[in-house]
NUDREN-91153 format. One record per atom (N, C-alpha, C, O): residue number from 1; residue in three letters; atom name; y, x, z. Coordinates in steps of 0.1 Angstrom, whole numbers, plus 5000, padded with zeros to 4 digits. Each point is the difference from the previous one (the first is absolute). Layout:
<NUM; "Ala"; "CA"; <Y; X; Z>>
...
//
This chain:
<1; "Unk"; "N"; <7254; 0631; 4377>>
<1; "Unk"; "CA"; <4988; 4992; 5000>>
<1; "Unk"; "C"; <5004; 4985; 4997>>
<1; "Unk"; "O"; <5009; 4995; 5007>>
<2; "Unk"; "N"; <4987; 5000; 4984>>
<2; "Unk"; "CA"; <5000; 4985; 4994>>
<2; "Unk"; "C"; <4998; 4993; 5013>>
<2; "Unk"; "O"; <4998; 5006; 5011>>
<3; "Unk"; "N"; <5004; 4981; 4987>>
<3; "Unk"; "CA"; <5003; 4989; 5010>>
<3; "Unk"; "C"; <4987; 4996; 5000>>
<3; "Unk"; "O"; <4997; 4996; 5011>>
<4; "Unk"; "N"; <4990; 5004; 4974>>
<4; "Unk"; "CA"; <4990; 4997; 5002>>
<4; "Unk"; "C"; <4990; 5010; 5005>>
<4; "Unk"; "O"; <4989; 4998; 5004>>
<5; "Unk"; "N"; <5018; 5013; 4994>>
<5; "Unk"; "CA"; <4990; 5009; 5009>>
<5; "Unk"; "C"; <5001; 4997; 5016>>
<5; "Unk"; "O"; <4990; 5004; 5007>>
<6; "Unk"; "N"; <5017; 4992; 4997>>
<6; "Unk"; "CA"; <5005; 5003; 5016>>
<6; "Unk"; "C"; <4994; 4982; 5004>>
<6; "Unk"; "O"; <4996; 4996; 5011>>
<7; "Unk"; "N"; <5005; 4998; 4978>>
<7; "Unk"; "CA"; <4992; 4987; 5006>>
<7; "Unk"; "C"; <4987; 5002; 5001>>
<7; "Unk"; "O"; <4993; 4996; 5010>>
<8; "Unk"; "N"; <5001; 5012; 4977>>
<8; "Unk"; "CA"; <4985; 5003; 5003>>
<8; "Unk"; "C"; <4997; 5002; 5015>>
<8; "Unk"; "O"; <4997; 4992; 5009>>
<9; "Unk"; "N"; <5007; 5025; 4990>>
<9; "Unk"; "CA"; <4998; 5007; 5012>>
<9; "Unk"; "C"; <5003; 4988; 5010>>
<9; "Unk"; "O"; <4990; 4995; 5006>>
<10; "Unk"; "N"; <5017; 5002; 4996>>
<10; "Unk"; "CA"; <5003; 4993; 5013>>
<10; "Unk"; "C"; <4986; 4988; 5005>>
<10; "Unk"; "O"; <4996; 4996; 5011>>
<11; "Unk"; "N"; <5002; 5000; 4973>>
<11; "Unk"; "CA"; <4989; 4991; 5003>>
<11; "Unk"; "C"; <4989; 4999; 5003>>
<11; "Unk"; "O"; <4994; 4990; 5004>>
<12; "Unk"; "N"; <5001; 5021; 4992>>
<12; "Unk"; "CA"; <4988; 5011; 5004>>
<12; "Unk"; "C"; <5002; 5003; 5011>>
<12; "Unk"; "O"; <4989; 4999; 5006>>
<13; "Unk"; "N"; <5022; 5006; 5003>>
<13; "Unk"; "CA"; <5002; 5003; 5012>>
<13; "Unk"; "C"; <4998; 4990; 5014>>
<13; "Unk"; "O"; <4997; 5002; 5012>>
<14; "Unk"; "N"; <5006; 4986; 4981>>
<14; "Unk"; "CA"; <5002; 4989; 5014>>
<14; "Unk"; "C"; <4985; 4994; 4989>>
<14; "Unk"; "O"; <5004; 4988; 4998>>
<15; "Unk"; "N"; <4985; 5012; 4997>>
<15; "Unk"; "CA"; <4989; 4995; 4999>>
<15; "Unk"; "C"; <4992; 5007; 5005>>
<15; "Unk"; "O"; <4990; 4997; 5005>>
<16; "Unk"; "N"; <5014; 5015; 4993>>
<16; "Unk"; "CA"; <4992; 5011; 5012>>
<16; "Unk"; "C"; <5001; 4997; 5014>>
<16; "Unk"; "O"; <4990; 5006; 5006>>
<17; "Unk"; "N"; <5016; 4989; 5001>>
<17; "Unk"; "CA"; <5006; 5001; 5010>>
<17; "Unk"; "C"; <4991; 4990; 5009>>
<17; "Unk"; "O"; <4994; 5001; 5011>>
<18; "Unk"; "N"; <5011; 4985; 4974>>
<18; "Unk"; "CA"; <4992; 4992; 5005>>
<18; "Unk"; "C"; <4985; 4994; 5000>>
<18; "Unk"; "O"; <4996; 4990; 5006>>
<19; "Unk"; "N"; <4994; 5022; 4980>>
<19; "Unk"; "CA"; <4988; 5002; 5005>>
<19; "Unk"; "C"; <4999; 5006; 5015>>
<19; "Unk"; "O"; <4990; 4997; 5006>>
<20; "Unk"; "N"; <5019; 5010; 5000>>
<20; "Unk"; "CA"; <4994; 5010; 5009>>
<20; "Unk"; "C"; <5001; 4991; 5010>>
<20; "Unk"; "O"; <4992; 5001; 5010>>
<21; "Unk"; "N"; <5015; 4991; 4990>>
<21; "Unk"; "CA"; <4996; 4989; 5013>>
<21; "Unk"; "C"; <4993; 4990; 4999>>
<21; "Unk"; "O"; <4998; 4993; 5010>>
<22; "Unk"; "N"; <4998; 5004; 4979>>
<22; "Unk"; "CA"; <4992; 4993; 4997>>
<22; "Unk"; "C"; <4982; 5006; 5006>>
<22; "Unk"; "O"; <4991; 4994; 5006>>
<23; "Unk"; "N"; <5009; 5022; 4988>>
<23; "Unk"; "CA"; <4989; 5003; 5005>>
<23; "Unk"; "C"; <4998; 5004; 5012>>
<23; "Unk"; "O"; <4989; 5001; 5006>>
<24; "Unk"; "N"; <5027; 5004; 5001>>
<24; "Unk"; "CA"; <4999; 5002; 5018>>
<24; "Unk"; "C"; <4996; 4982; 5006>>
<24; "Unk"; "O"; <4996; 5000; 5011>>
<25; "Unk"; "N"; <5006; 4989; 4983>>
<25; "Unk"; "CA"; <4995; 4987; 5008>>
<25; "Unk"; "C"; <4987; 5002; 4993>>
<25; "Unk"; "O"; <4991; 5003; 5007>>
<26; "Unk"; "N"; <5007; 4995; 4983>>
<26; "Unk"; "CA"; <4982; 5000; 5001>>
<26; "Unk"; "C"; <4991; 5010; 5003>>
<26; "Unk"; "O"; <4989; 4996; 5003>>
<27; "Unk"; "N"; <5012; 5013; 4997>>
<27; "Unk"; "CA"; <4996; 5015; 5013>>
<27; "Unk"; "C"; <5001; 4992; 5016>>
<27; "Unk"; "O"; <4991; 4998; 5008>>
<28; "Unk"; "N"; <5021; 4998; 4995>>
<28; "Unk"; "CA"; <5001; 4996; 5017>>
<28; "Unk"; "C"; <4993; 4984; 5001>>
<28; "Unk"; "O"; <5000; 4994; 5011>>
<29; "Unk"; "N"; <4995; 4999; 4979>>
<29; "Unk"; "CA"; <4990; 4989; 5002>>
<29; "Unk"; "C"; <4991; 5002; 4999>>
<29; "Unk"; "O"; <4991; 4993; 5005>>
<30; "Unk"; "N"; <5007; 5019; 4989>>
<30; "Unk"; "CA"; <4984; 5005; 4999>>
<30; "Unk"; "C"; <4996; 5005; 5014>>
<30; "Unk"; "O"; <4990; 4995; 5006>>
<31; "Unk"; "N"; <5020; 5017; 5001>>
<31; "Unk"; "CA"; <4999; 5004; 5011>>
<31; "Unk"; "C"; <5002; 4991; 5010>>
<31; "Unk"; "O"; <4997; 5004; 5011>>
<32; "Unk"; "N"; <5007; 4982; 4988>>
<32; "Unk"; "CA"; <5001; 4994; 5014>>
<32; "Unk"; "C"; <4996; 4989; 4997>>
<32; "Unk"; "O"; <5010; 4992; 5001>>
<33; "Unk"; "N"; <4978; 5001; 4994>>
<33; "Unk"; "CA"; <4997; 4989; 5001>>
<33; "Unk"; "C"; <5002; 4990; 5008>>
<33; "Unk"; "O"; <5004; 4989; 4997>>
<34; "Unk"; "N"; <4992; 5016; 5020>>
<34; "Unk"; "CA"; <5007; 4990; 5007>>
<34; "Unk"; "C"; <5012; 4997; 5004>>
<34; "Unk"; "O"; <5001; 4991; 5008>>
<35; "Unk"; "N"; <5010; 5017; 4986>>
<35; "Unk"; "CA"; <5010; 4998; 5002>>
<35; "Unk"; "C"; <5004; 4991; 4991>>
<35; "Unk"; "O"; <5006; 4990; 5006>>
<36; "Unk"; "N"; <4993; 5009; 4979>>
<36; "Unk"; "CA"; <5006; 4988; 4991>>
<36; "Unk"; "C"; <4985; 4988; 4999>>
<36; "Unk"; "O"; <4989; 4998; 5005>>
<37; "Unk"; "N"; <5023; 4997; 4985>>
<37; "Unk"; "CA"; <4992; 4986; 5001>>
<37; "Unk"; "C"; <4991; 4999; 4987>>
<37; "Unk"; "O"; <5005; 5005; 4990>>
<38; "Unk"; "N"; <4984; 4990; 5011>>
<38; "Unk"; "CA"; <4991; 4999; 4989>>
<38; "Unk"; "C"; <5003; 5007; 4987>>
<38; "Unk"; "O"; <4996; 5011; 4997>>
<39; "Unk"; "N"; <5013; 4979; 4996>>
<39; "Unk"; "CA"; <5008; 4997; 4987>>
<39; "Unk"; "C"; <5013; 5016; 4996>>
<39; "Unk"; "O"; <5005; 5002; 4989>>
<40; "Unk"; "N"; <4997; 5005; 5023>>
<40; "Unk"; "CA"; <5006; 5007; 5000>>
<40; "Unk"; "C"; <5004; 5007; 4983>>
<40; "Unk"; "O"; <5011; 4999; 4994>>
<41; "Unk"; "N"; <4977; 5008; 5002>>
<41; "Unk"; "CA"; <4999; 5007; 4992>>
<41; "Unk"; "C"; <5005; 4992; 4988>>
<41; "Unk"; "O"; <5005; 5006; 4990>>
<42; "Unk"; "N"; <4994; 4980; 5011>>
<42; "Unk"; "CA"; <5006; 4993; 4986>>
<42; "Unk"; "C"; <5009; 4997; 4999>>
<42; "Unk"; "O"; <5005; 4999; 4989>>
<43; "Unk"; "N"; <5002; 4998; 5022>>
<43; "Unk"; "CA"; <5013; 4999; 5004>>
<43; "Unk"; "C"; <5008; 5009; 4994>>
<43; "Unk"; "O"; <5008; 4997; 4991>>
<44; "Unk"; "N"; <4989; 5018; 5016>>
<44; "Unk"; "CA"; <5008; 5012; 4995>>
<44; "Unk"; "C"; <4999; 5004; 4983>>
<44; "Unk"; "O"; <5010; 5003; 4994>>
<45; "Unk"; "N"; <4975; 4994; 5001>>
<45; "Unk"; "CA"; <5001; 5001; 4986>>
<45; "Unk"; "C"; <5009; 4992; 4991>>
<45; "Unk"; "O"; <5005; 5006; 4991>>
<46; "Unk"; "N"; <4996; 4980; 5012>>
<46; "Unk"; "CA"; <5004; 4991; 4996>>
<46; "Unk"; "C"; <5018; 5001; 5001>>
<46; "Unk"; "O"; <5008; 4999; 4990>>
<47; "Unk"; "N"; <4995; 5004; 5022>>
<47; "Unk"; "CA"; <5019; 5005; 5005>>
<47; "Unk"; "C"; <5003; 5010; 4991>>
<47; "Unk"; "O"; <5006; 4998; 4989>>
<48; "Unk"; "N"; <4991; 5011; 5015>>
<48; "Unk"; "CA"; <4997; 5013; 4992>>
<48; "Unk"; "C"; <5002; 5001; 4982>>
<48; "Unk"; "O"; <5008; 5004; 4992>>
<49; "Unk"; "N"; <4975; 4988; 5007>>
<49; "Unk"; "CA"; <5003; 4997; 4984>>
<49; "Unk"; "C"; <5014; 4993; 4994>>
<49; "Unk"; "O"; <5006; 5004; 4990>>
<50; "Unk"; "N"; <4995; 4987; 5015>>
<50; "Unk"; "CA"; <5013; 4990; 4998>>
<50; "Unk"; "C"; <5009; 5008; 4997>>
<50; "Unk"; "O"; <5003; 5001; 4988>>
<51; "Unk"; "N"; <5006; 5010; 5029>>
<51; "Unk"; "CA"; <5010; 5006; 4998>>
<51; "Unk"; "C"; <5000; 5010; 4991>>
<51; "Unk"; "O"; <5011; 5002; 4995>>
<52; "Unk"; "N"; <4976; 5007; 5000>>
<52; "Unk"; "CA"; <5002; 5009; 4986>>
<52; "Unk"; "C"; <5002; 4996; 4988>>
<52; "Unk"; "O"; <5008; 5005; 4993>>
<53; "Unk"; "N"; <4984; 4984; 5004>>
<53; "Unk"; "CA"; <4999; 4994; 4988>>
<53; "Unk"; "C"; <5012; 4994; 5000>>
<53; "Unk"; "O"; <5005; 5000; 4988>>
<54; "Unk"; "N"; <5004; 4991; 5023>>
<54; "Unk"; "CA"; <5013; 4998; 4995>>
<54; "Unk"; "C"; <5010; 5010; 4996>>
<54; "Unk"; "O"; <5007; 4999; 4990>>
<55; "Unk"; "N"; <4993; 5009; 5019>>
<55; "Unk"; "CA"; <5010; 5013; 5002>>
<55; "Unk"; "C"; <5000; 5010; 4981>>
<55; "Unk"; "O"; <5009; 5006; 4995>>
<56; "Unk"; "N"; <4974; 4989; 5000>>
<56; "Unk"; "CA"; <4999; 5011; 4992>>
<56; "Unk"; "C"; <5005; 4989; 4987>>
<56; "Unk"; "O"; <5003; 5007; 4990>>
<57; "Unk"; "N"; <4999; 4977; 5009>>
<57; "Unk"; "CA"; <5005; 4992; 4995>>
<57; "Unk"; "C"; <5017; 5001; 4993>>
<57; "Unk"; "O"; <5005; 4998; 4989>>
<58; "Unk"; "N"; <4998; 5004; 5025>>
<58; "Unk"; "CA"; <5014; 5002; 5004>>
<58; "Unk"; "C"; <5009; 5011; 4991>>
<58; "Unk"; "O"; <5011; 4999; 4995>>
<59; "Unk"; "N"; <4978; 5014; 5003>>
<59; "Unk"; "CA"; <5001; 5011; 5002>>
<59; "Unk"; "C"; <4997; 5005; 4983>>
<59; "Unk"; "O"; <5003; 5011; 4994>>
<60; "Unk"; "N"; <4991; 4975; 4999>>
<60; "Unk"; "CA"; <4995; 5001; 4987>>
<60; "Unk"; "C"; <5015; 4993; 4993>>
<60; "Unk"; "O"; <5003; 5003; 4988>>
<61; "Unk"; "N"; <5004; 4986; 5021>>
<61; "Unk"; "CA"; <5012; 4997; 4993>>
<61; "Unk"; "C"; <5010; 5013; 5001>>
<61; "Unk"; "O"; <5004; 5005; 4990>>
<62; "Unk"; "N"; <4999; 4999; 5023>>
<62; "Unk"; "CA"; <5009; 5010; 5000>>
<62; "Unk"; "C"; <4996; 5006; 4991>>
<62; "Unk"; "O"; <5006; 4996; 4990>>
<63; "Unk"; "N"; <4986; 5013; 5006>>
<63; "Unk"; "CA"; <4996; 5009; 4987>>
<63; "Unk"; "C"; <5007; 4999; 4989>>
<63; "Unk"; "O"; <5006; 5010; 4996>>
<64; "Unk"; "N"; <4995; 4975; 4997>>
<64; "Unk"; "CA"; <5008; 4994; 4993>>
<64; "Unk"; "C"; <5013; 5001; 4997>>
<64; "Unk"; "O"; <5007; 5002; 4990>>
<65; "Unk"; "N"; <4997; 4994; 5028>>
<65; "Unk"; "CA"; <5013; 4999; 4998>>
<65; "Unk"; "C"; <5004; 5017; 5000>>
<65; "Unk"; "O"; <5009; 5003; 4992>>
<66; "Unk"; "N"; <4987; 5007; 5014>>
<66; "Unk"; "CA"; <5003; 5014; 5001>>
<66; "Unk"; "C"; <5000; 5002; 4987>>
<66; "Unk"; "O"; <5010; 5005; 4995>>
<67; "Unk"; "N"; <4981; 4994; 4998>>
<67; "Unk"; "CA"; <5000; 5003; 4985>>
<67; "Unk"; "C"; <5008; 4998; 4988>>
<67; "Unk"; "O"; <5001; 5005; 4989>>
<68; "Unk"; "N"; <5008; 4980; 5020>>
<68; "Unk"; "CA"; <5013; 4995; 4987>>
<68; "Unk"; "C"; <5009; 5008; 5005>>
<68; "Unk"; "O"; <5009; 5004; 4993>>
<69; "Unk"; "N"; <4990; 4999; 5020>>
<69; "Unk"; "CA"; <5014; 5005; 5006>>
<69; "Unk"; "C"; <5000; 5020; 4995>>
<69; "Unk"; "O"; <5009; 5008; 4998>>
<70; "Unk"; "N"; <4981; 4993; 5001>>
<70; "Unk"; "CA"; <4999; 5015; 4991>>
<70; "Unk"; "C"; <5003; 5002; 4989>>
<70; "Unk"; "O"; <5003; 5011; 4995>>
<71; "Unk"; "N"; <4993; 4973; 4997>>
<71; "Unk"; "CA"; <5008; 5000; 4981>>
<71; "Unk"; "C"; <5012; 5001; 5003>>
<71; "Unk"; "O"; <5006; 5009; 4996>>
<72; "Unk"; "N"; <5000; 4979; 5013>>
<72; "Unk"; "CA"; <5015; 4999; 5002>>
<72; "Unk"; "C"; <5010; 5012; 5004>>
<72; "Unk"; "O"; <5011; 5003; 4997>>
<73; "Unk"; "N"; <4979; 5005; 5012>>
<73; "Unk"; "CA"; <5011; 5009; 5001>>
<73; "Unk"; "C"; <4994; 5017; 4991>>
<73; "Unk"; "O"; <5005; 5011; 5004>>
<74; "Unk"; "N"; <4985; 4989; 4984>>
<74; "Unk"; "CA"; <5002; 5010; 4991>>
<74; "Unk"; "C"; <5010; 4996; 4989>>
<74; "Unk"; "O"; <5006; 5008; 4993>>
<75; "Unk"; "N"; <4995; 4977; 5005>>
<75; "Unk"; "CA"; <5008; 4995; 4989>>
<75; "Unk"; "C"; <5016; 5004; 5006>>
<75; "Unk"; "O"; <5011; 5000; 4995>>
<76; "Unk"; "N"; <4985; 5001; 5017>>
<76; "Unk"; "CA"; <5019; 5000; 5005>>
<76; "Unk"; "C"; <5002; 5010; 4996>>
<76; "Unk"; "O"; <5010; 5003; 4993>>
<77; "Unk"; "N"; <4979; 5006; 5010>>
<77; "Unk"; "CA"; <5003; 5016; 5000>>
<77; "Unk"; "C"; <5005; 5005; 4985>>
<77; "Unk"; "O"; <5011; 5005; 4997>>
<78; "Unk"; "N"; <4980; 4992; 4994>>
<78; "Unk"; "CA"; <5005; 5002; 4986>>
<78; "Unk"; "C"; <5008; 4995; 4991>>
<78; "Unk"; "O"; <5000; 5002; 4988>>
<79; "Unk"; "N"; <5010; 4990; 5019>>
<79; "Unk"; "CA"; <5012; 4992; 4999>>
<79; "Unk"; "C"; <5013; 5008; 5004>>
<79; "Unk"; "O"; <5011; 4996; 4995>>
<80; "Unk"; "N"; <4988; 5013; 5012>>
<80; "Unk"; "CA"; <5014; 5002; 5007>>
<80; "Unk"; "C"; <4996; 5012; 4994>>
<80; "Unk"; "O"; <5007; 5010; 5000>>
//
């Protein structure tokens, strides 16, 4: 498996992860209003949104870099 396959997969995996807690806090704000505070719900969208959108940032450079590092090592290969 390529280096950019295993980055995909992986990144798909921890964005899944972290929809799912995303939607277990807005599910448990829904169910406990008096437990959080007003603003709760924006809070969580707002954290939430931040951490995927950076993570999937992050995750658009690695892509990159996995992808030179898969030229570099087919060119190795057809060298030796």
């Amino acid at each position: 498996m390529s280096k950019r396959a295993r980055l995909i997969l992986a990144m798909v995996l921890i964005e899944a992860i972290l929809a799912g807690i995303r939607w277990y806090l807005a599910r448990y704000g829904m169910a406990n209003p008096d437990r959080v505070t007003a603003d709760f719900q924006v809070v969580v969208g707002q954290t939430m949104g931040m951490a995927m959108g950076g993570l999937l940032g992050i995750g658009f450079i690695l892509f990159f870099v996995a992808a030179s590092n898969d030229r570099k090592a087919a060119q190795n290969k057809t060298r030796r």
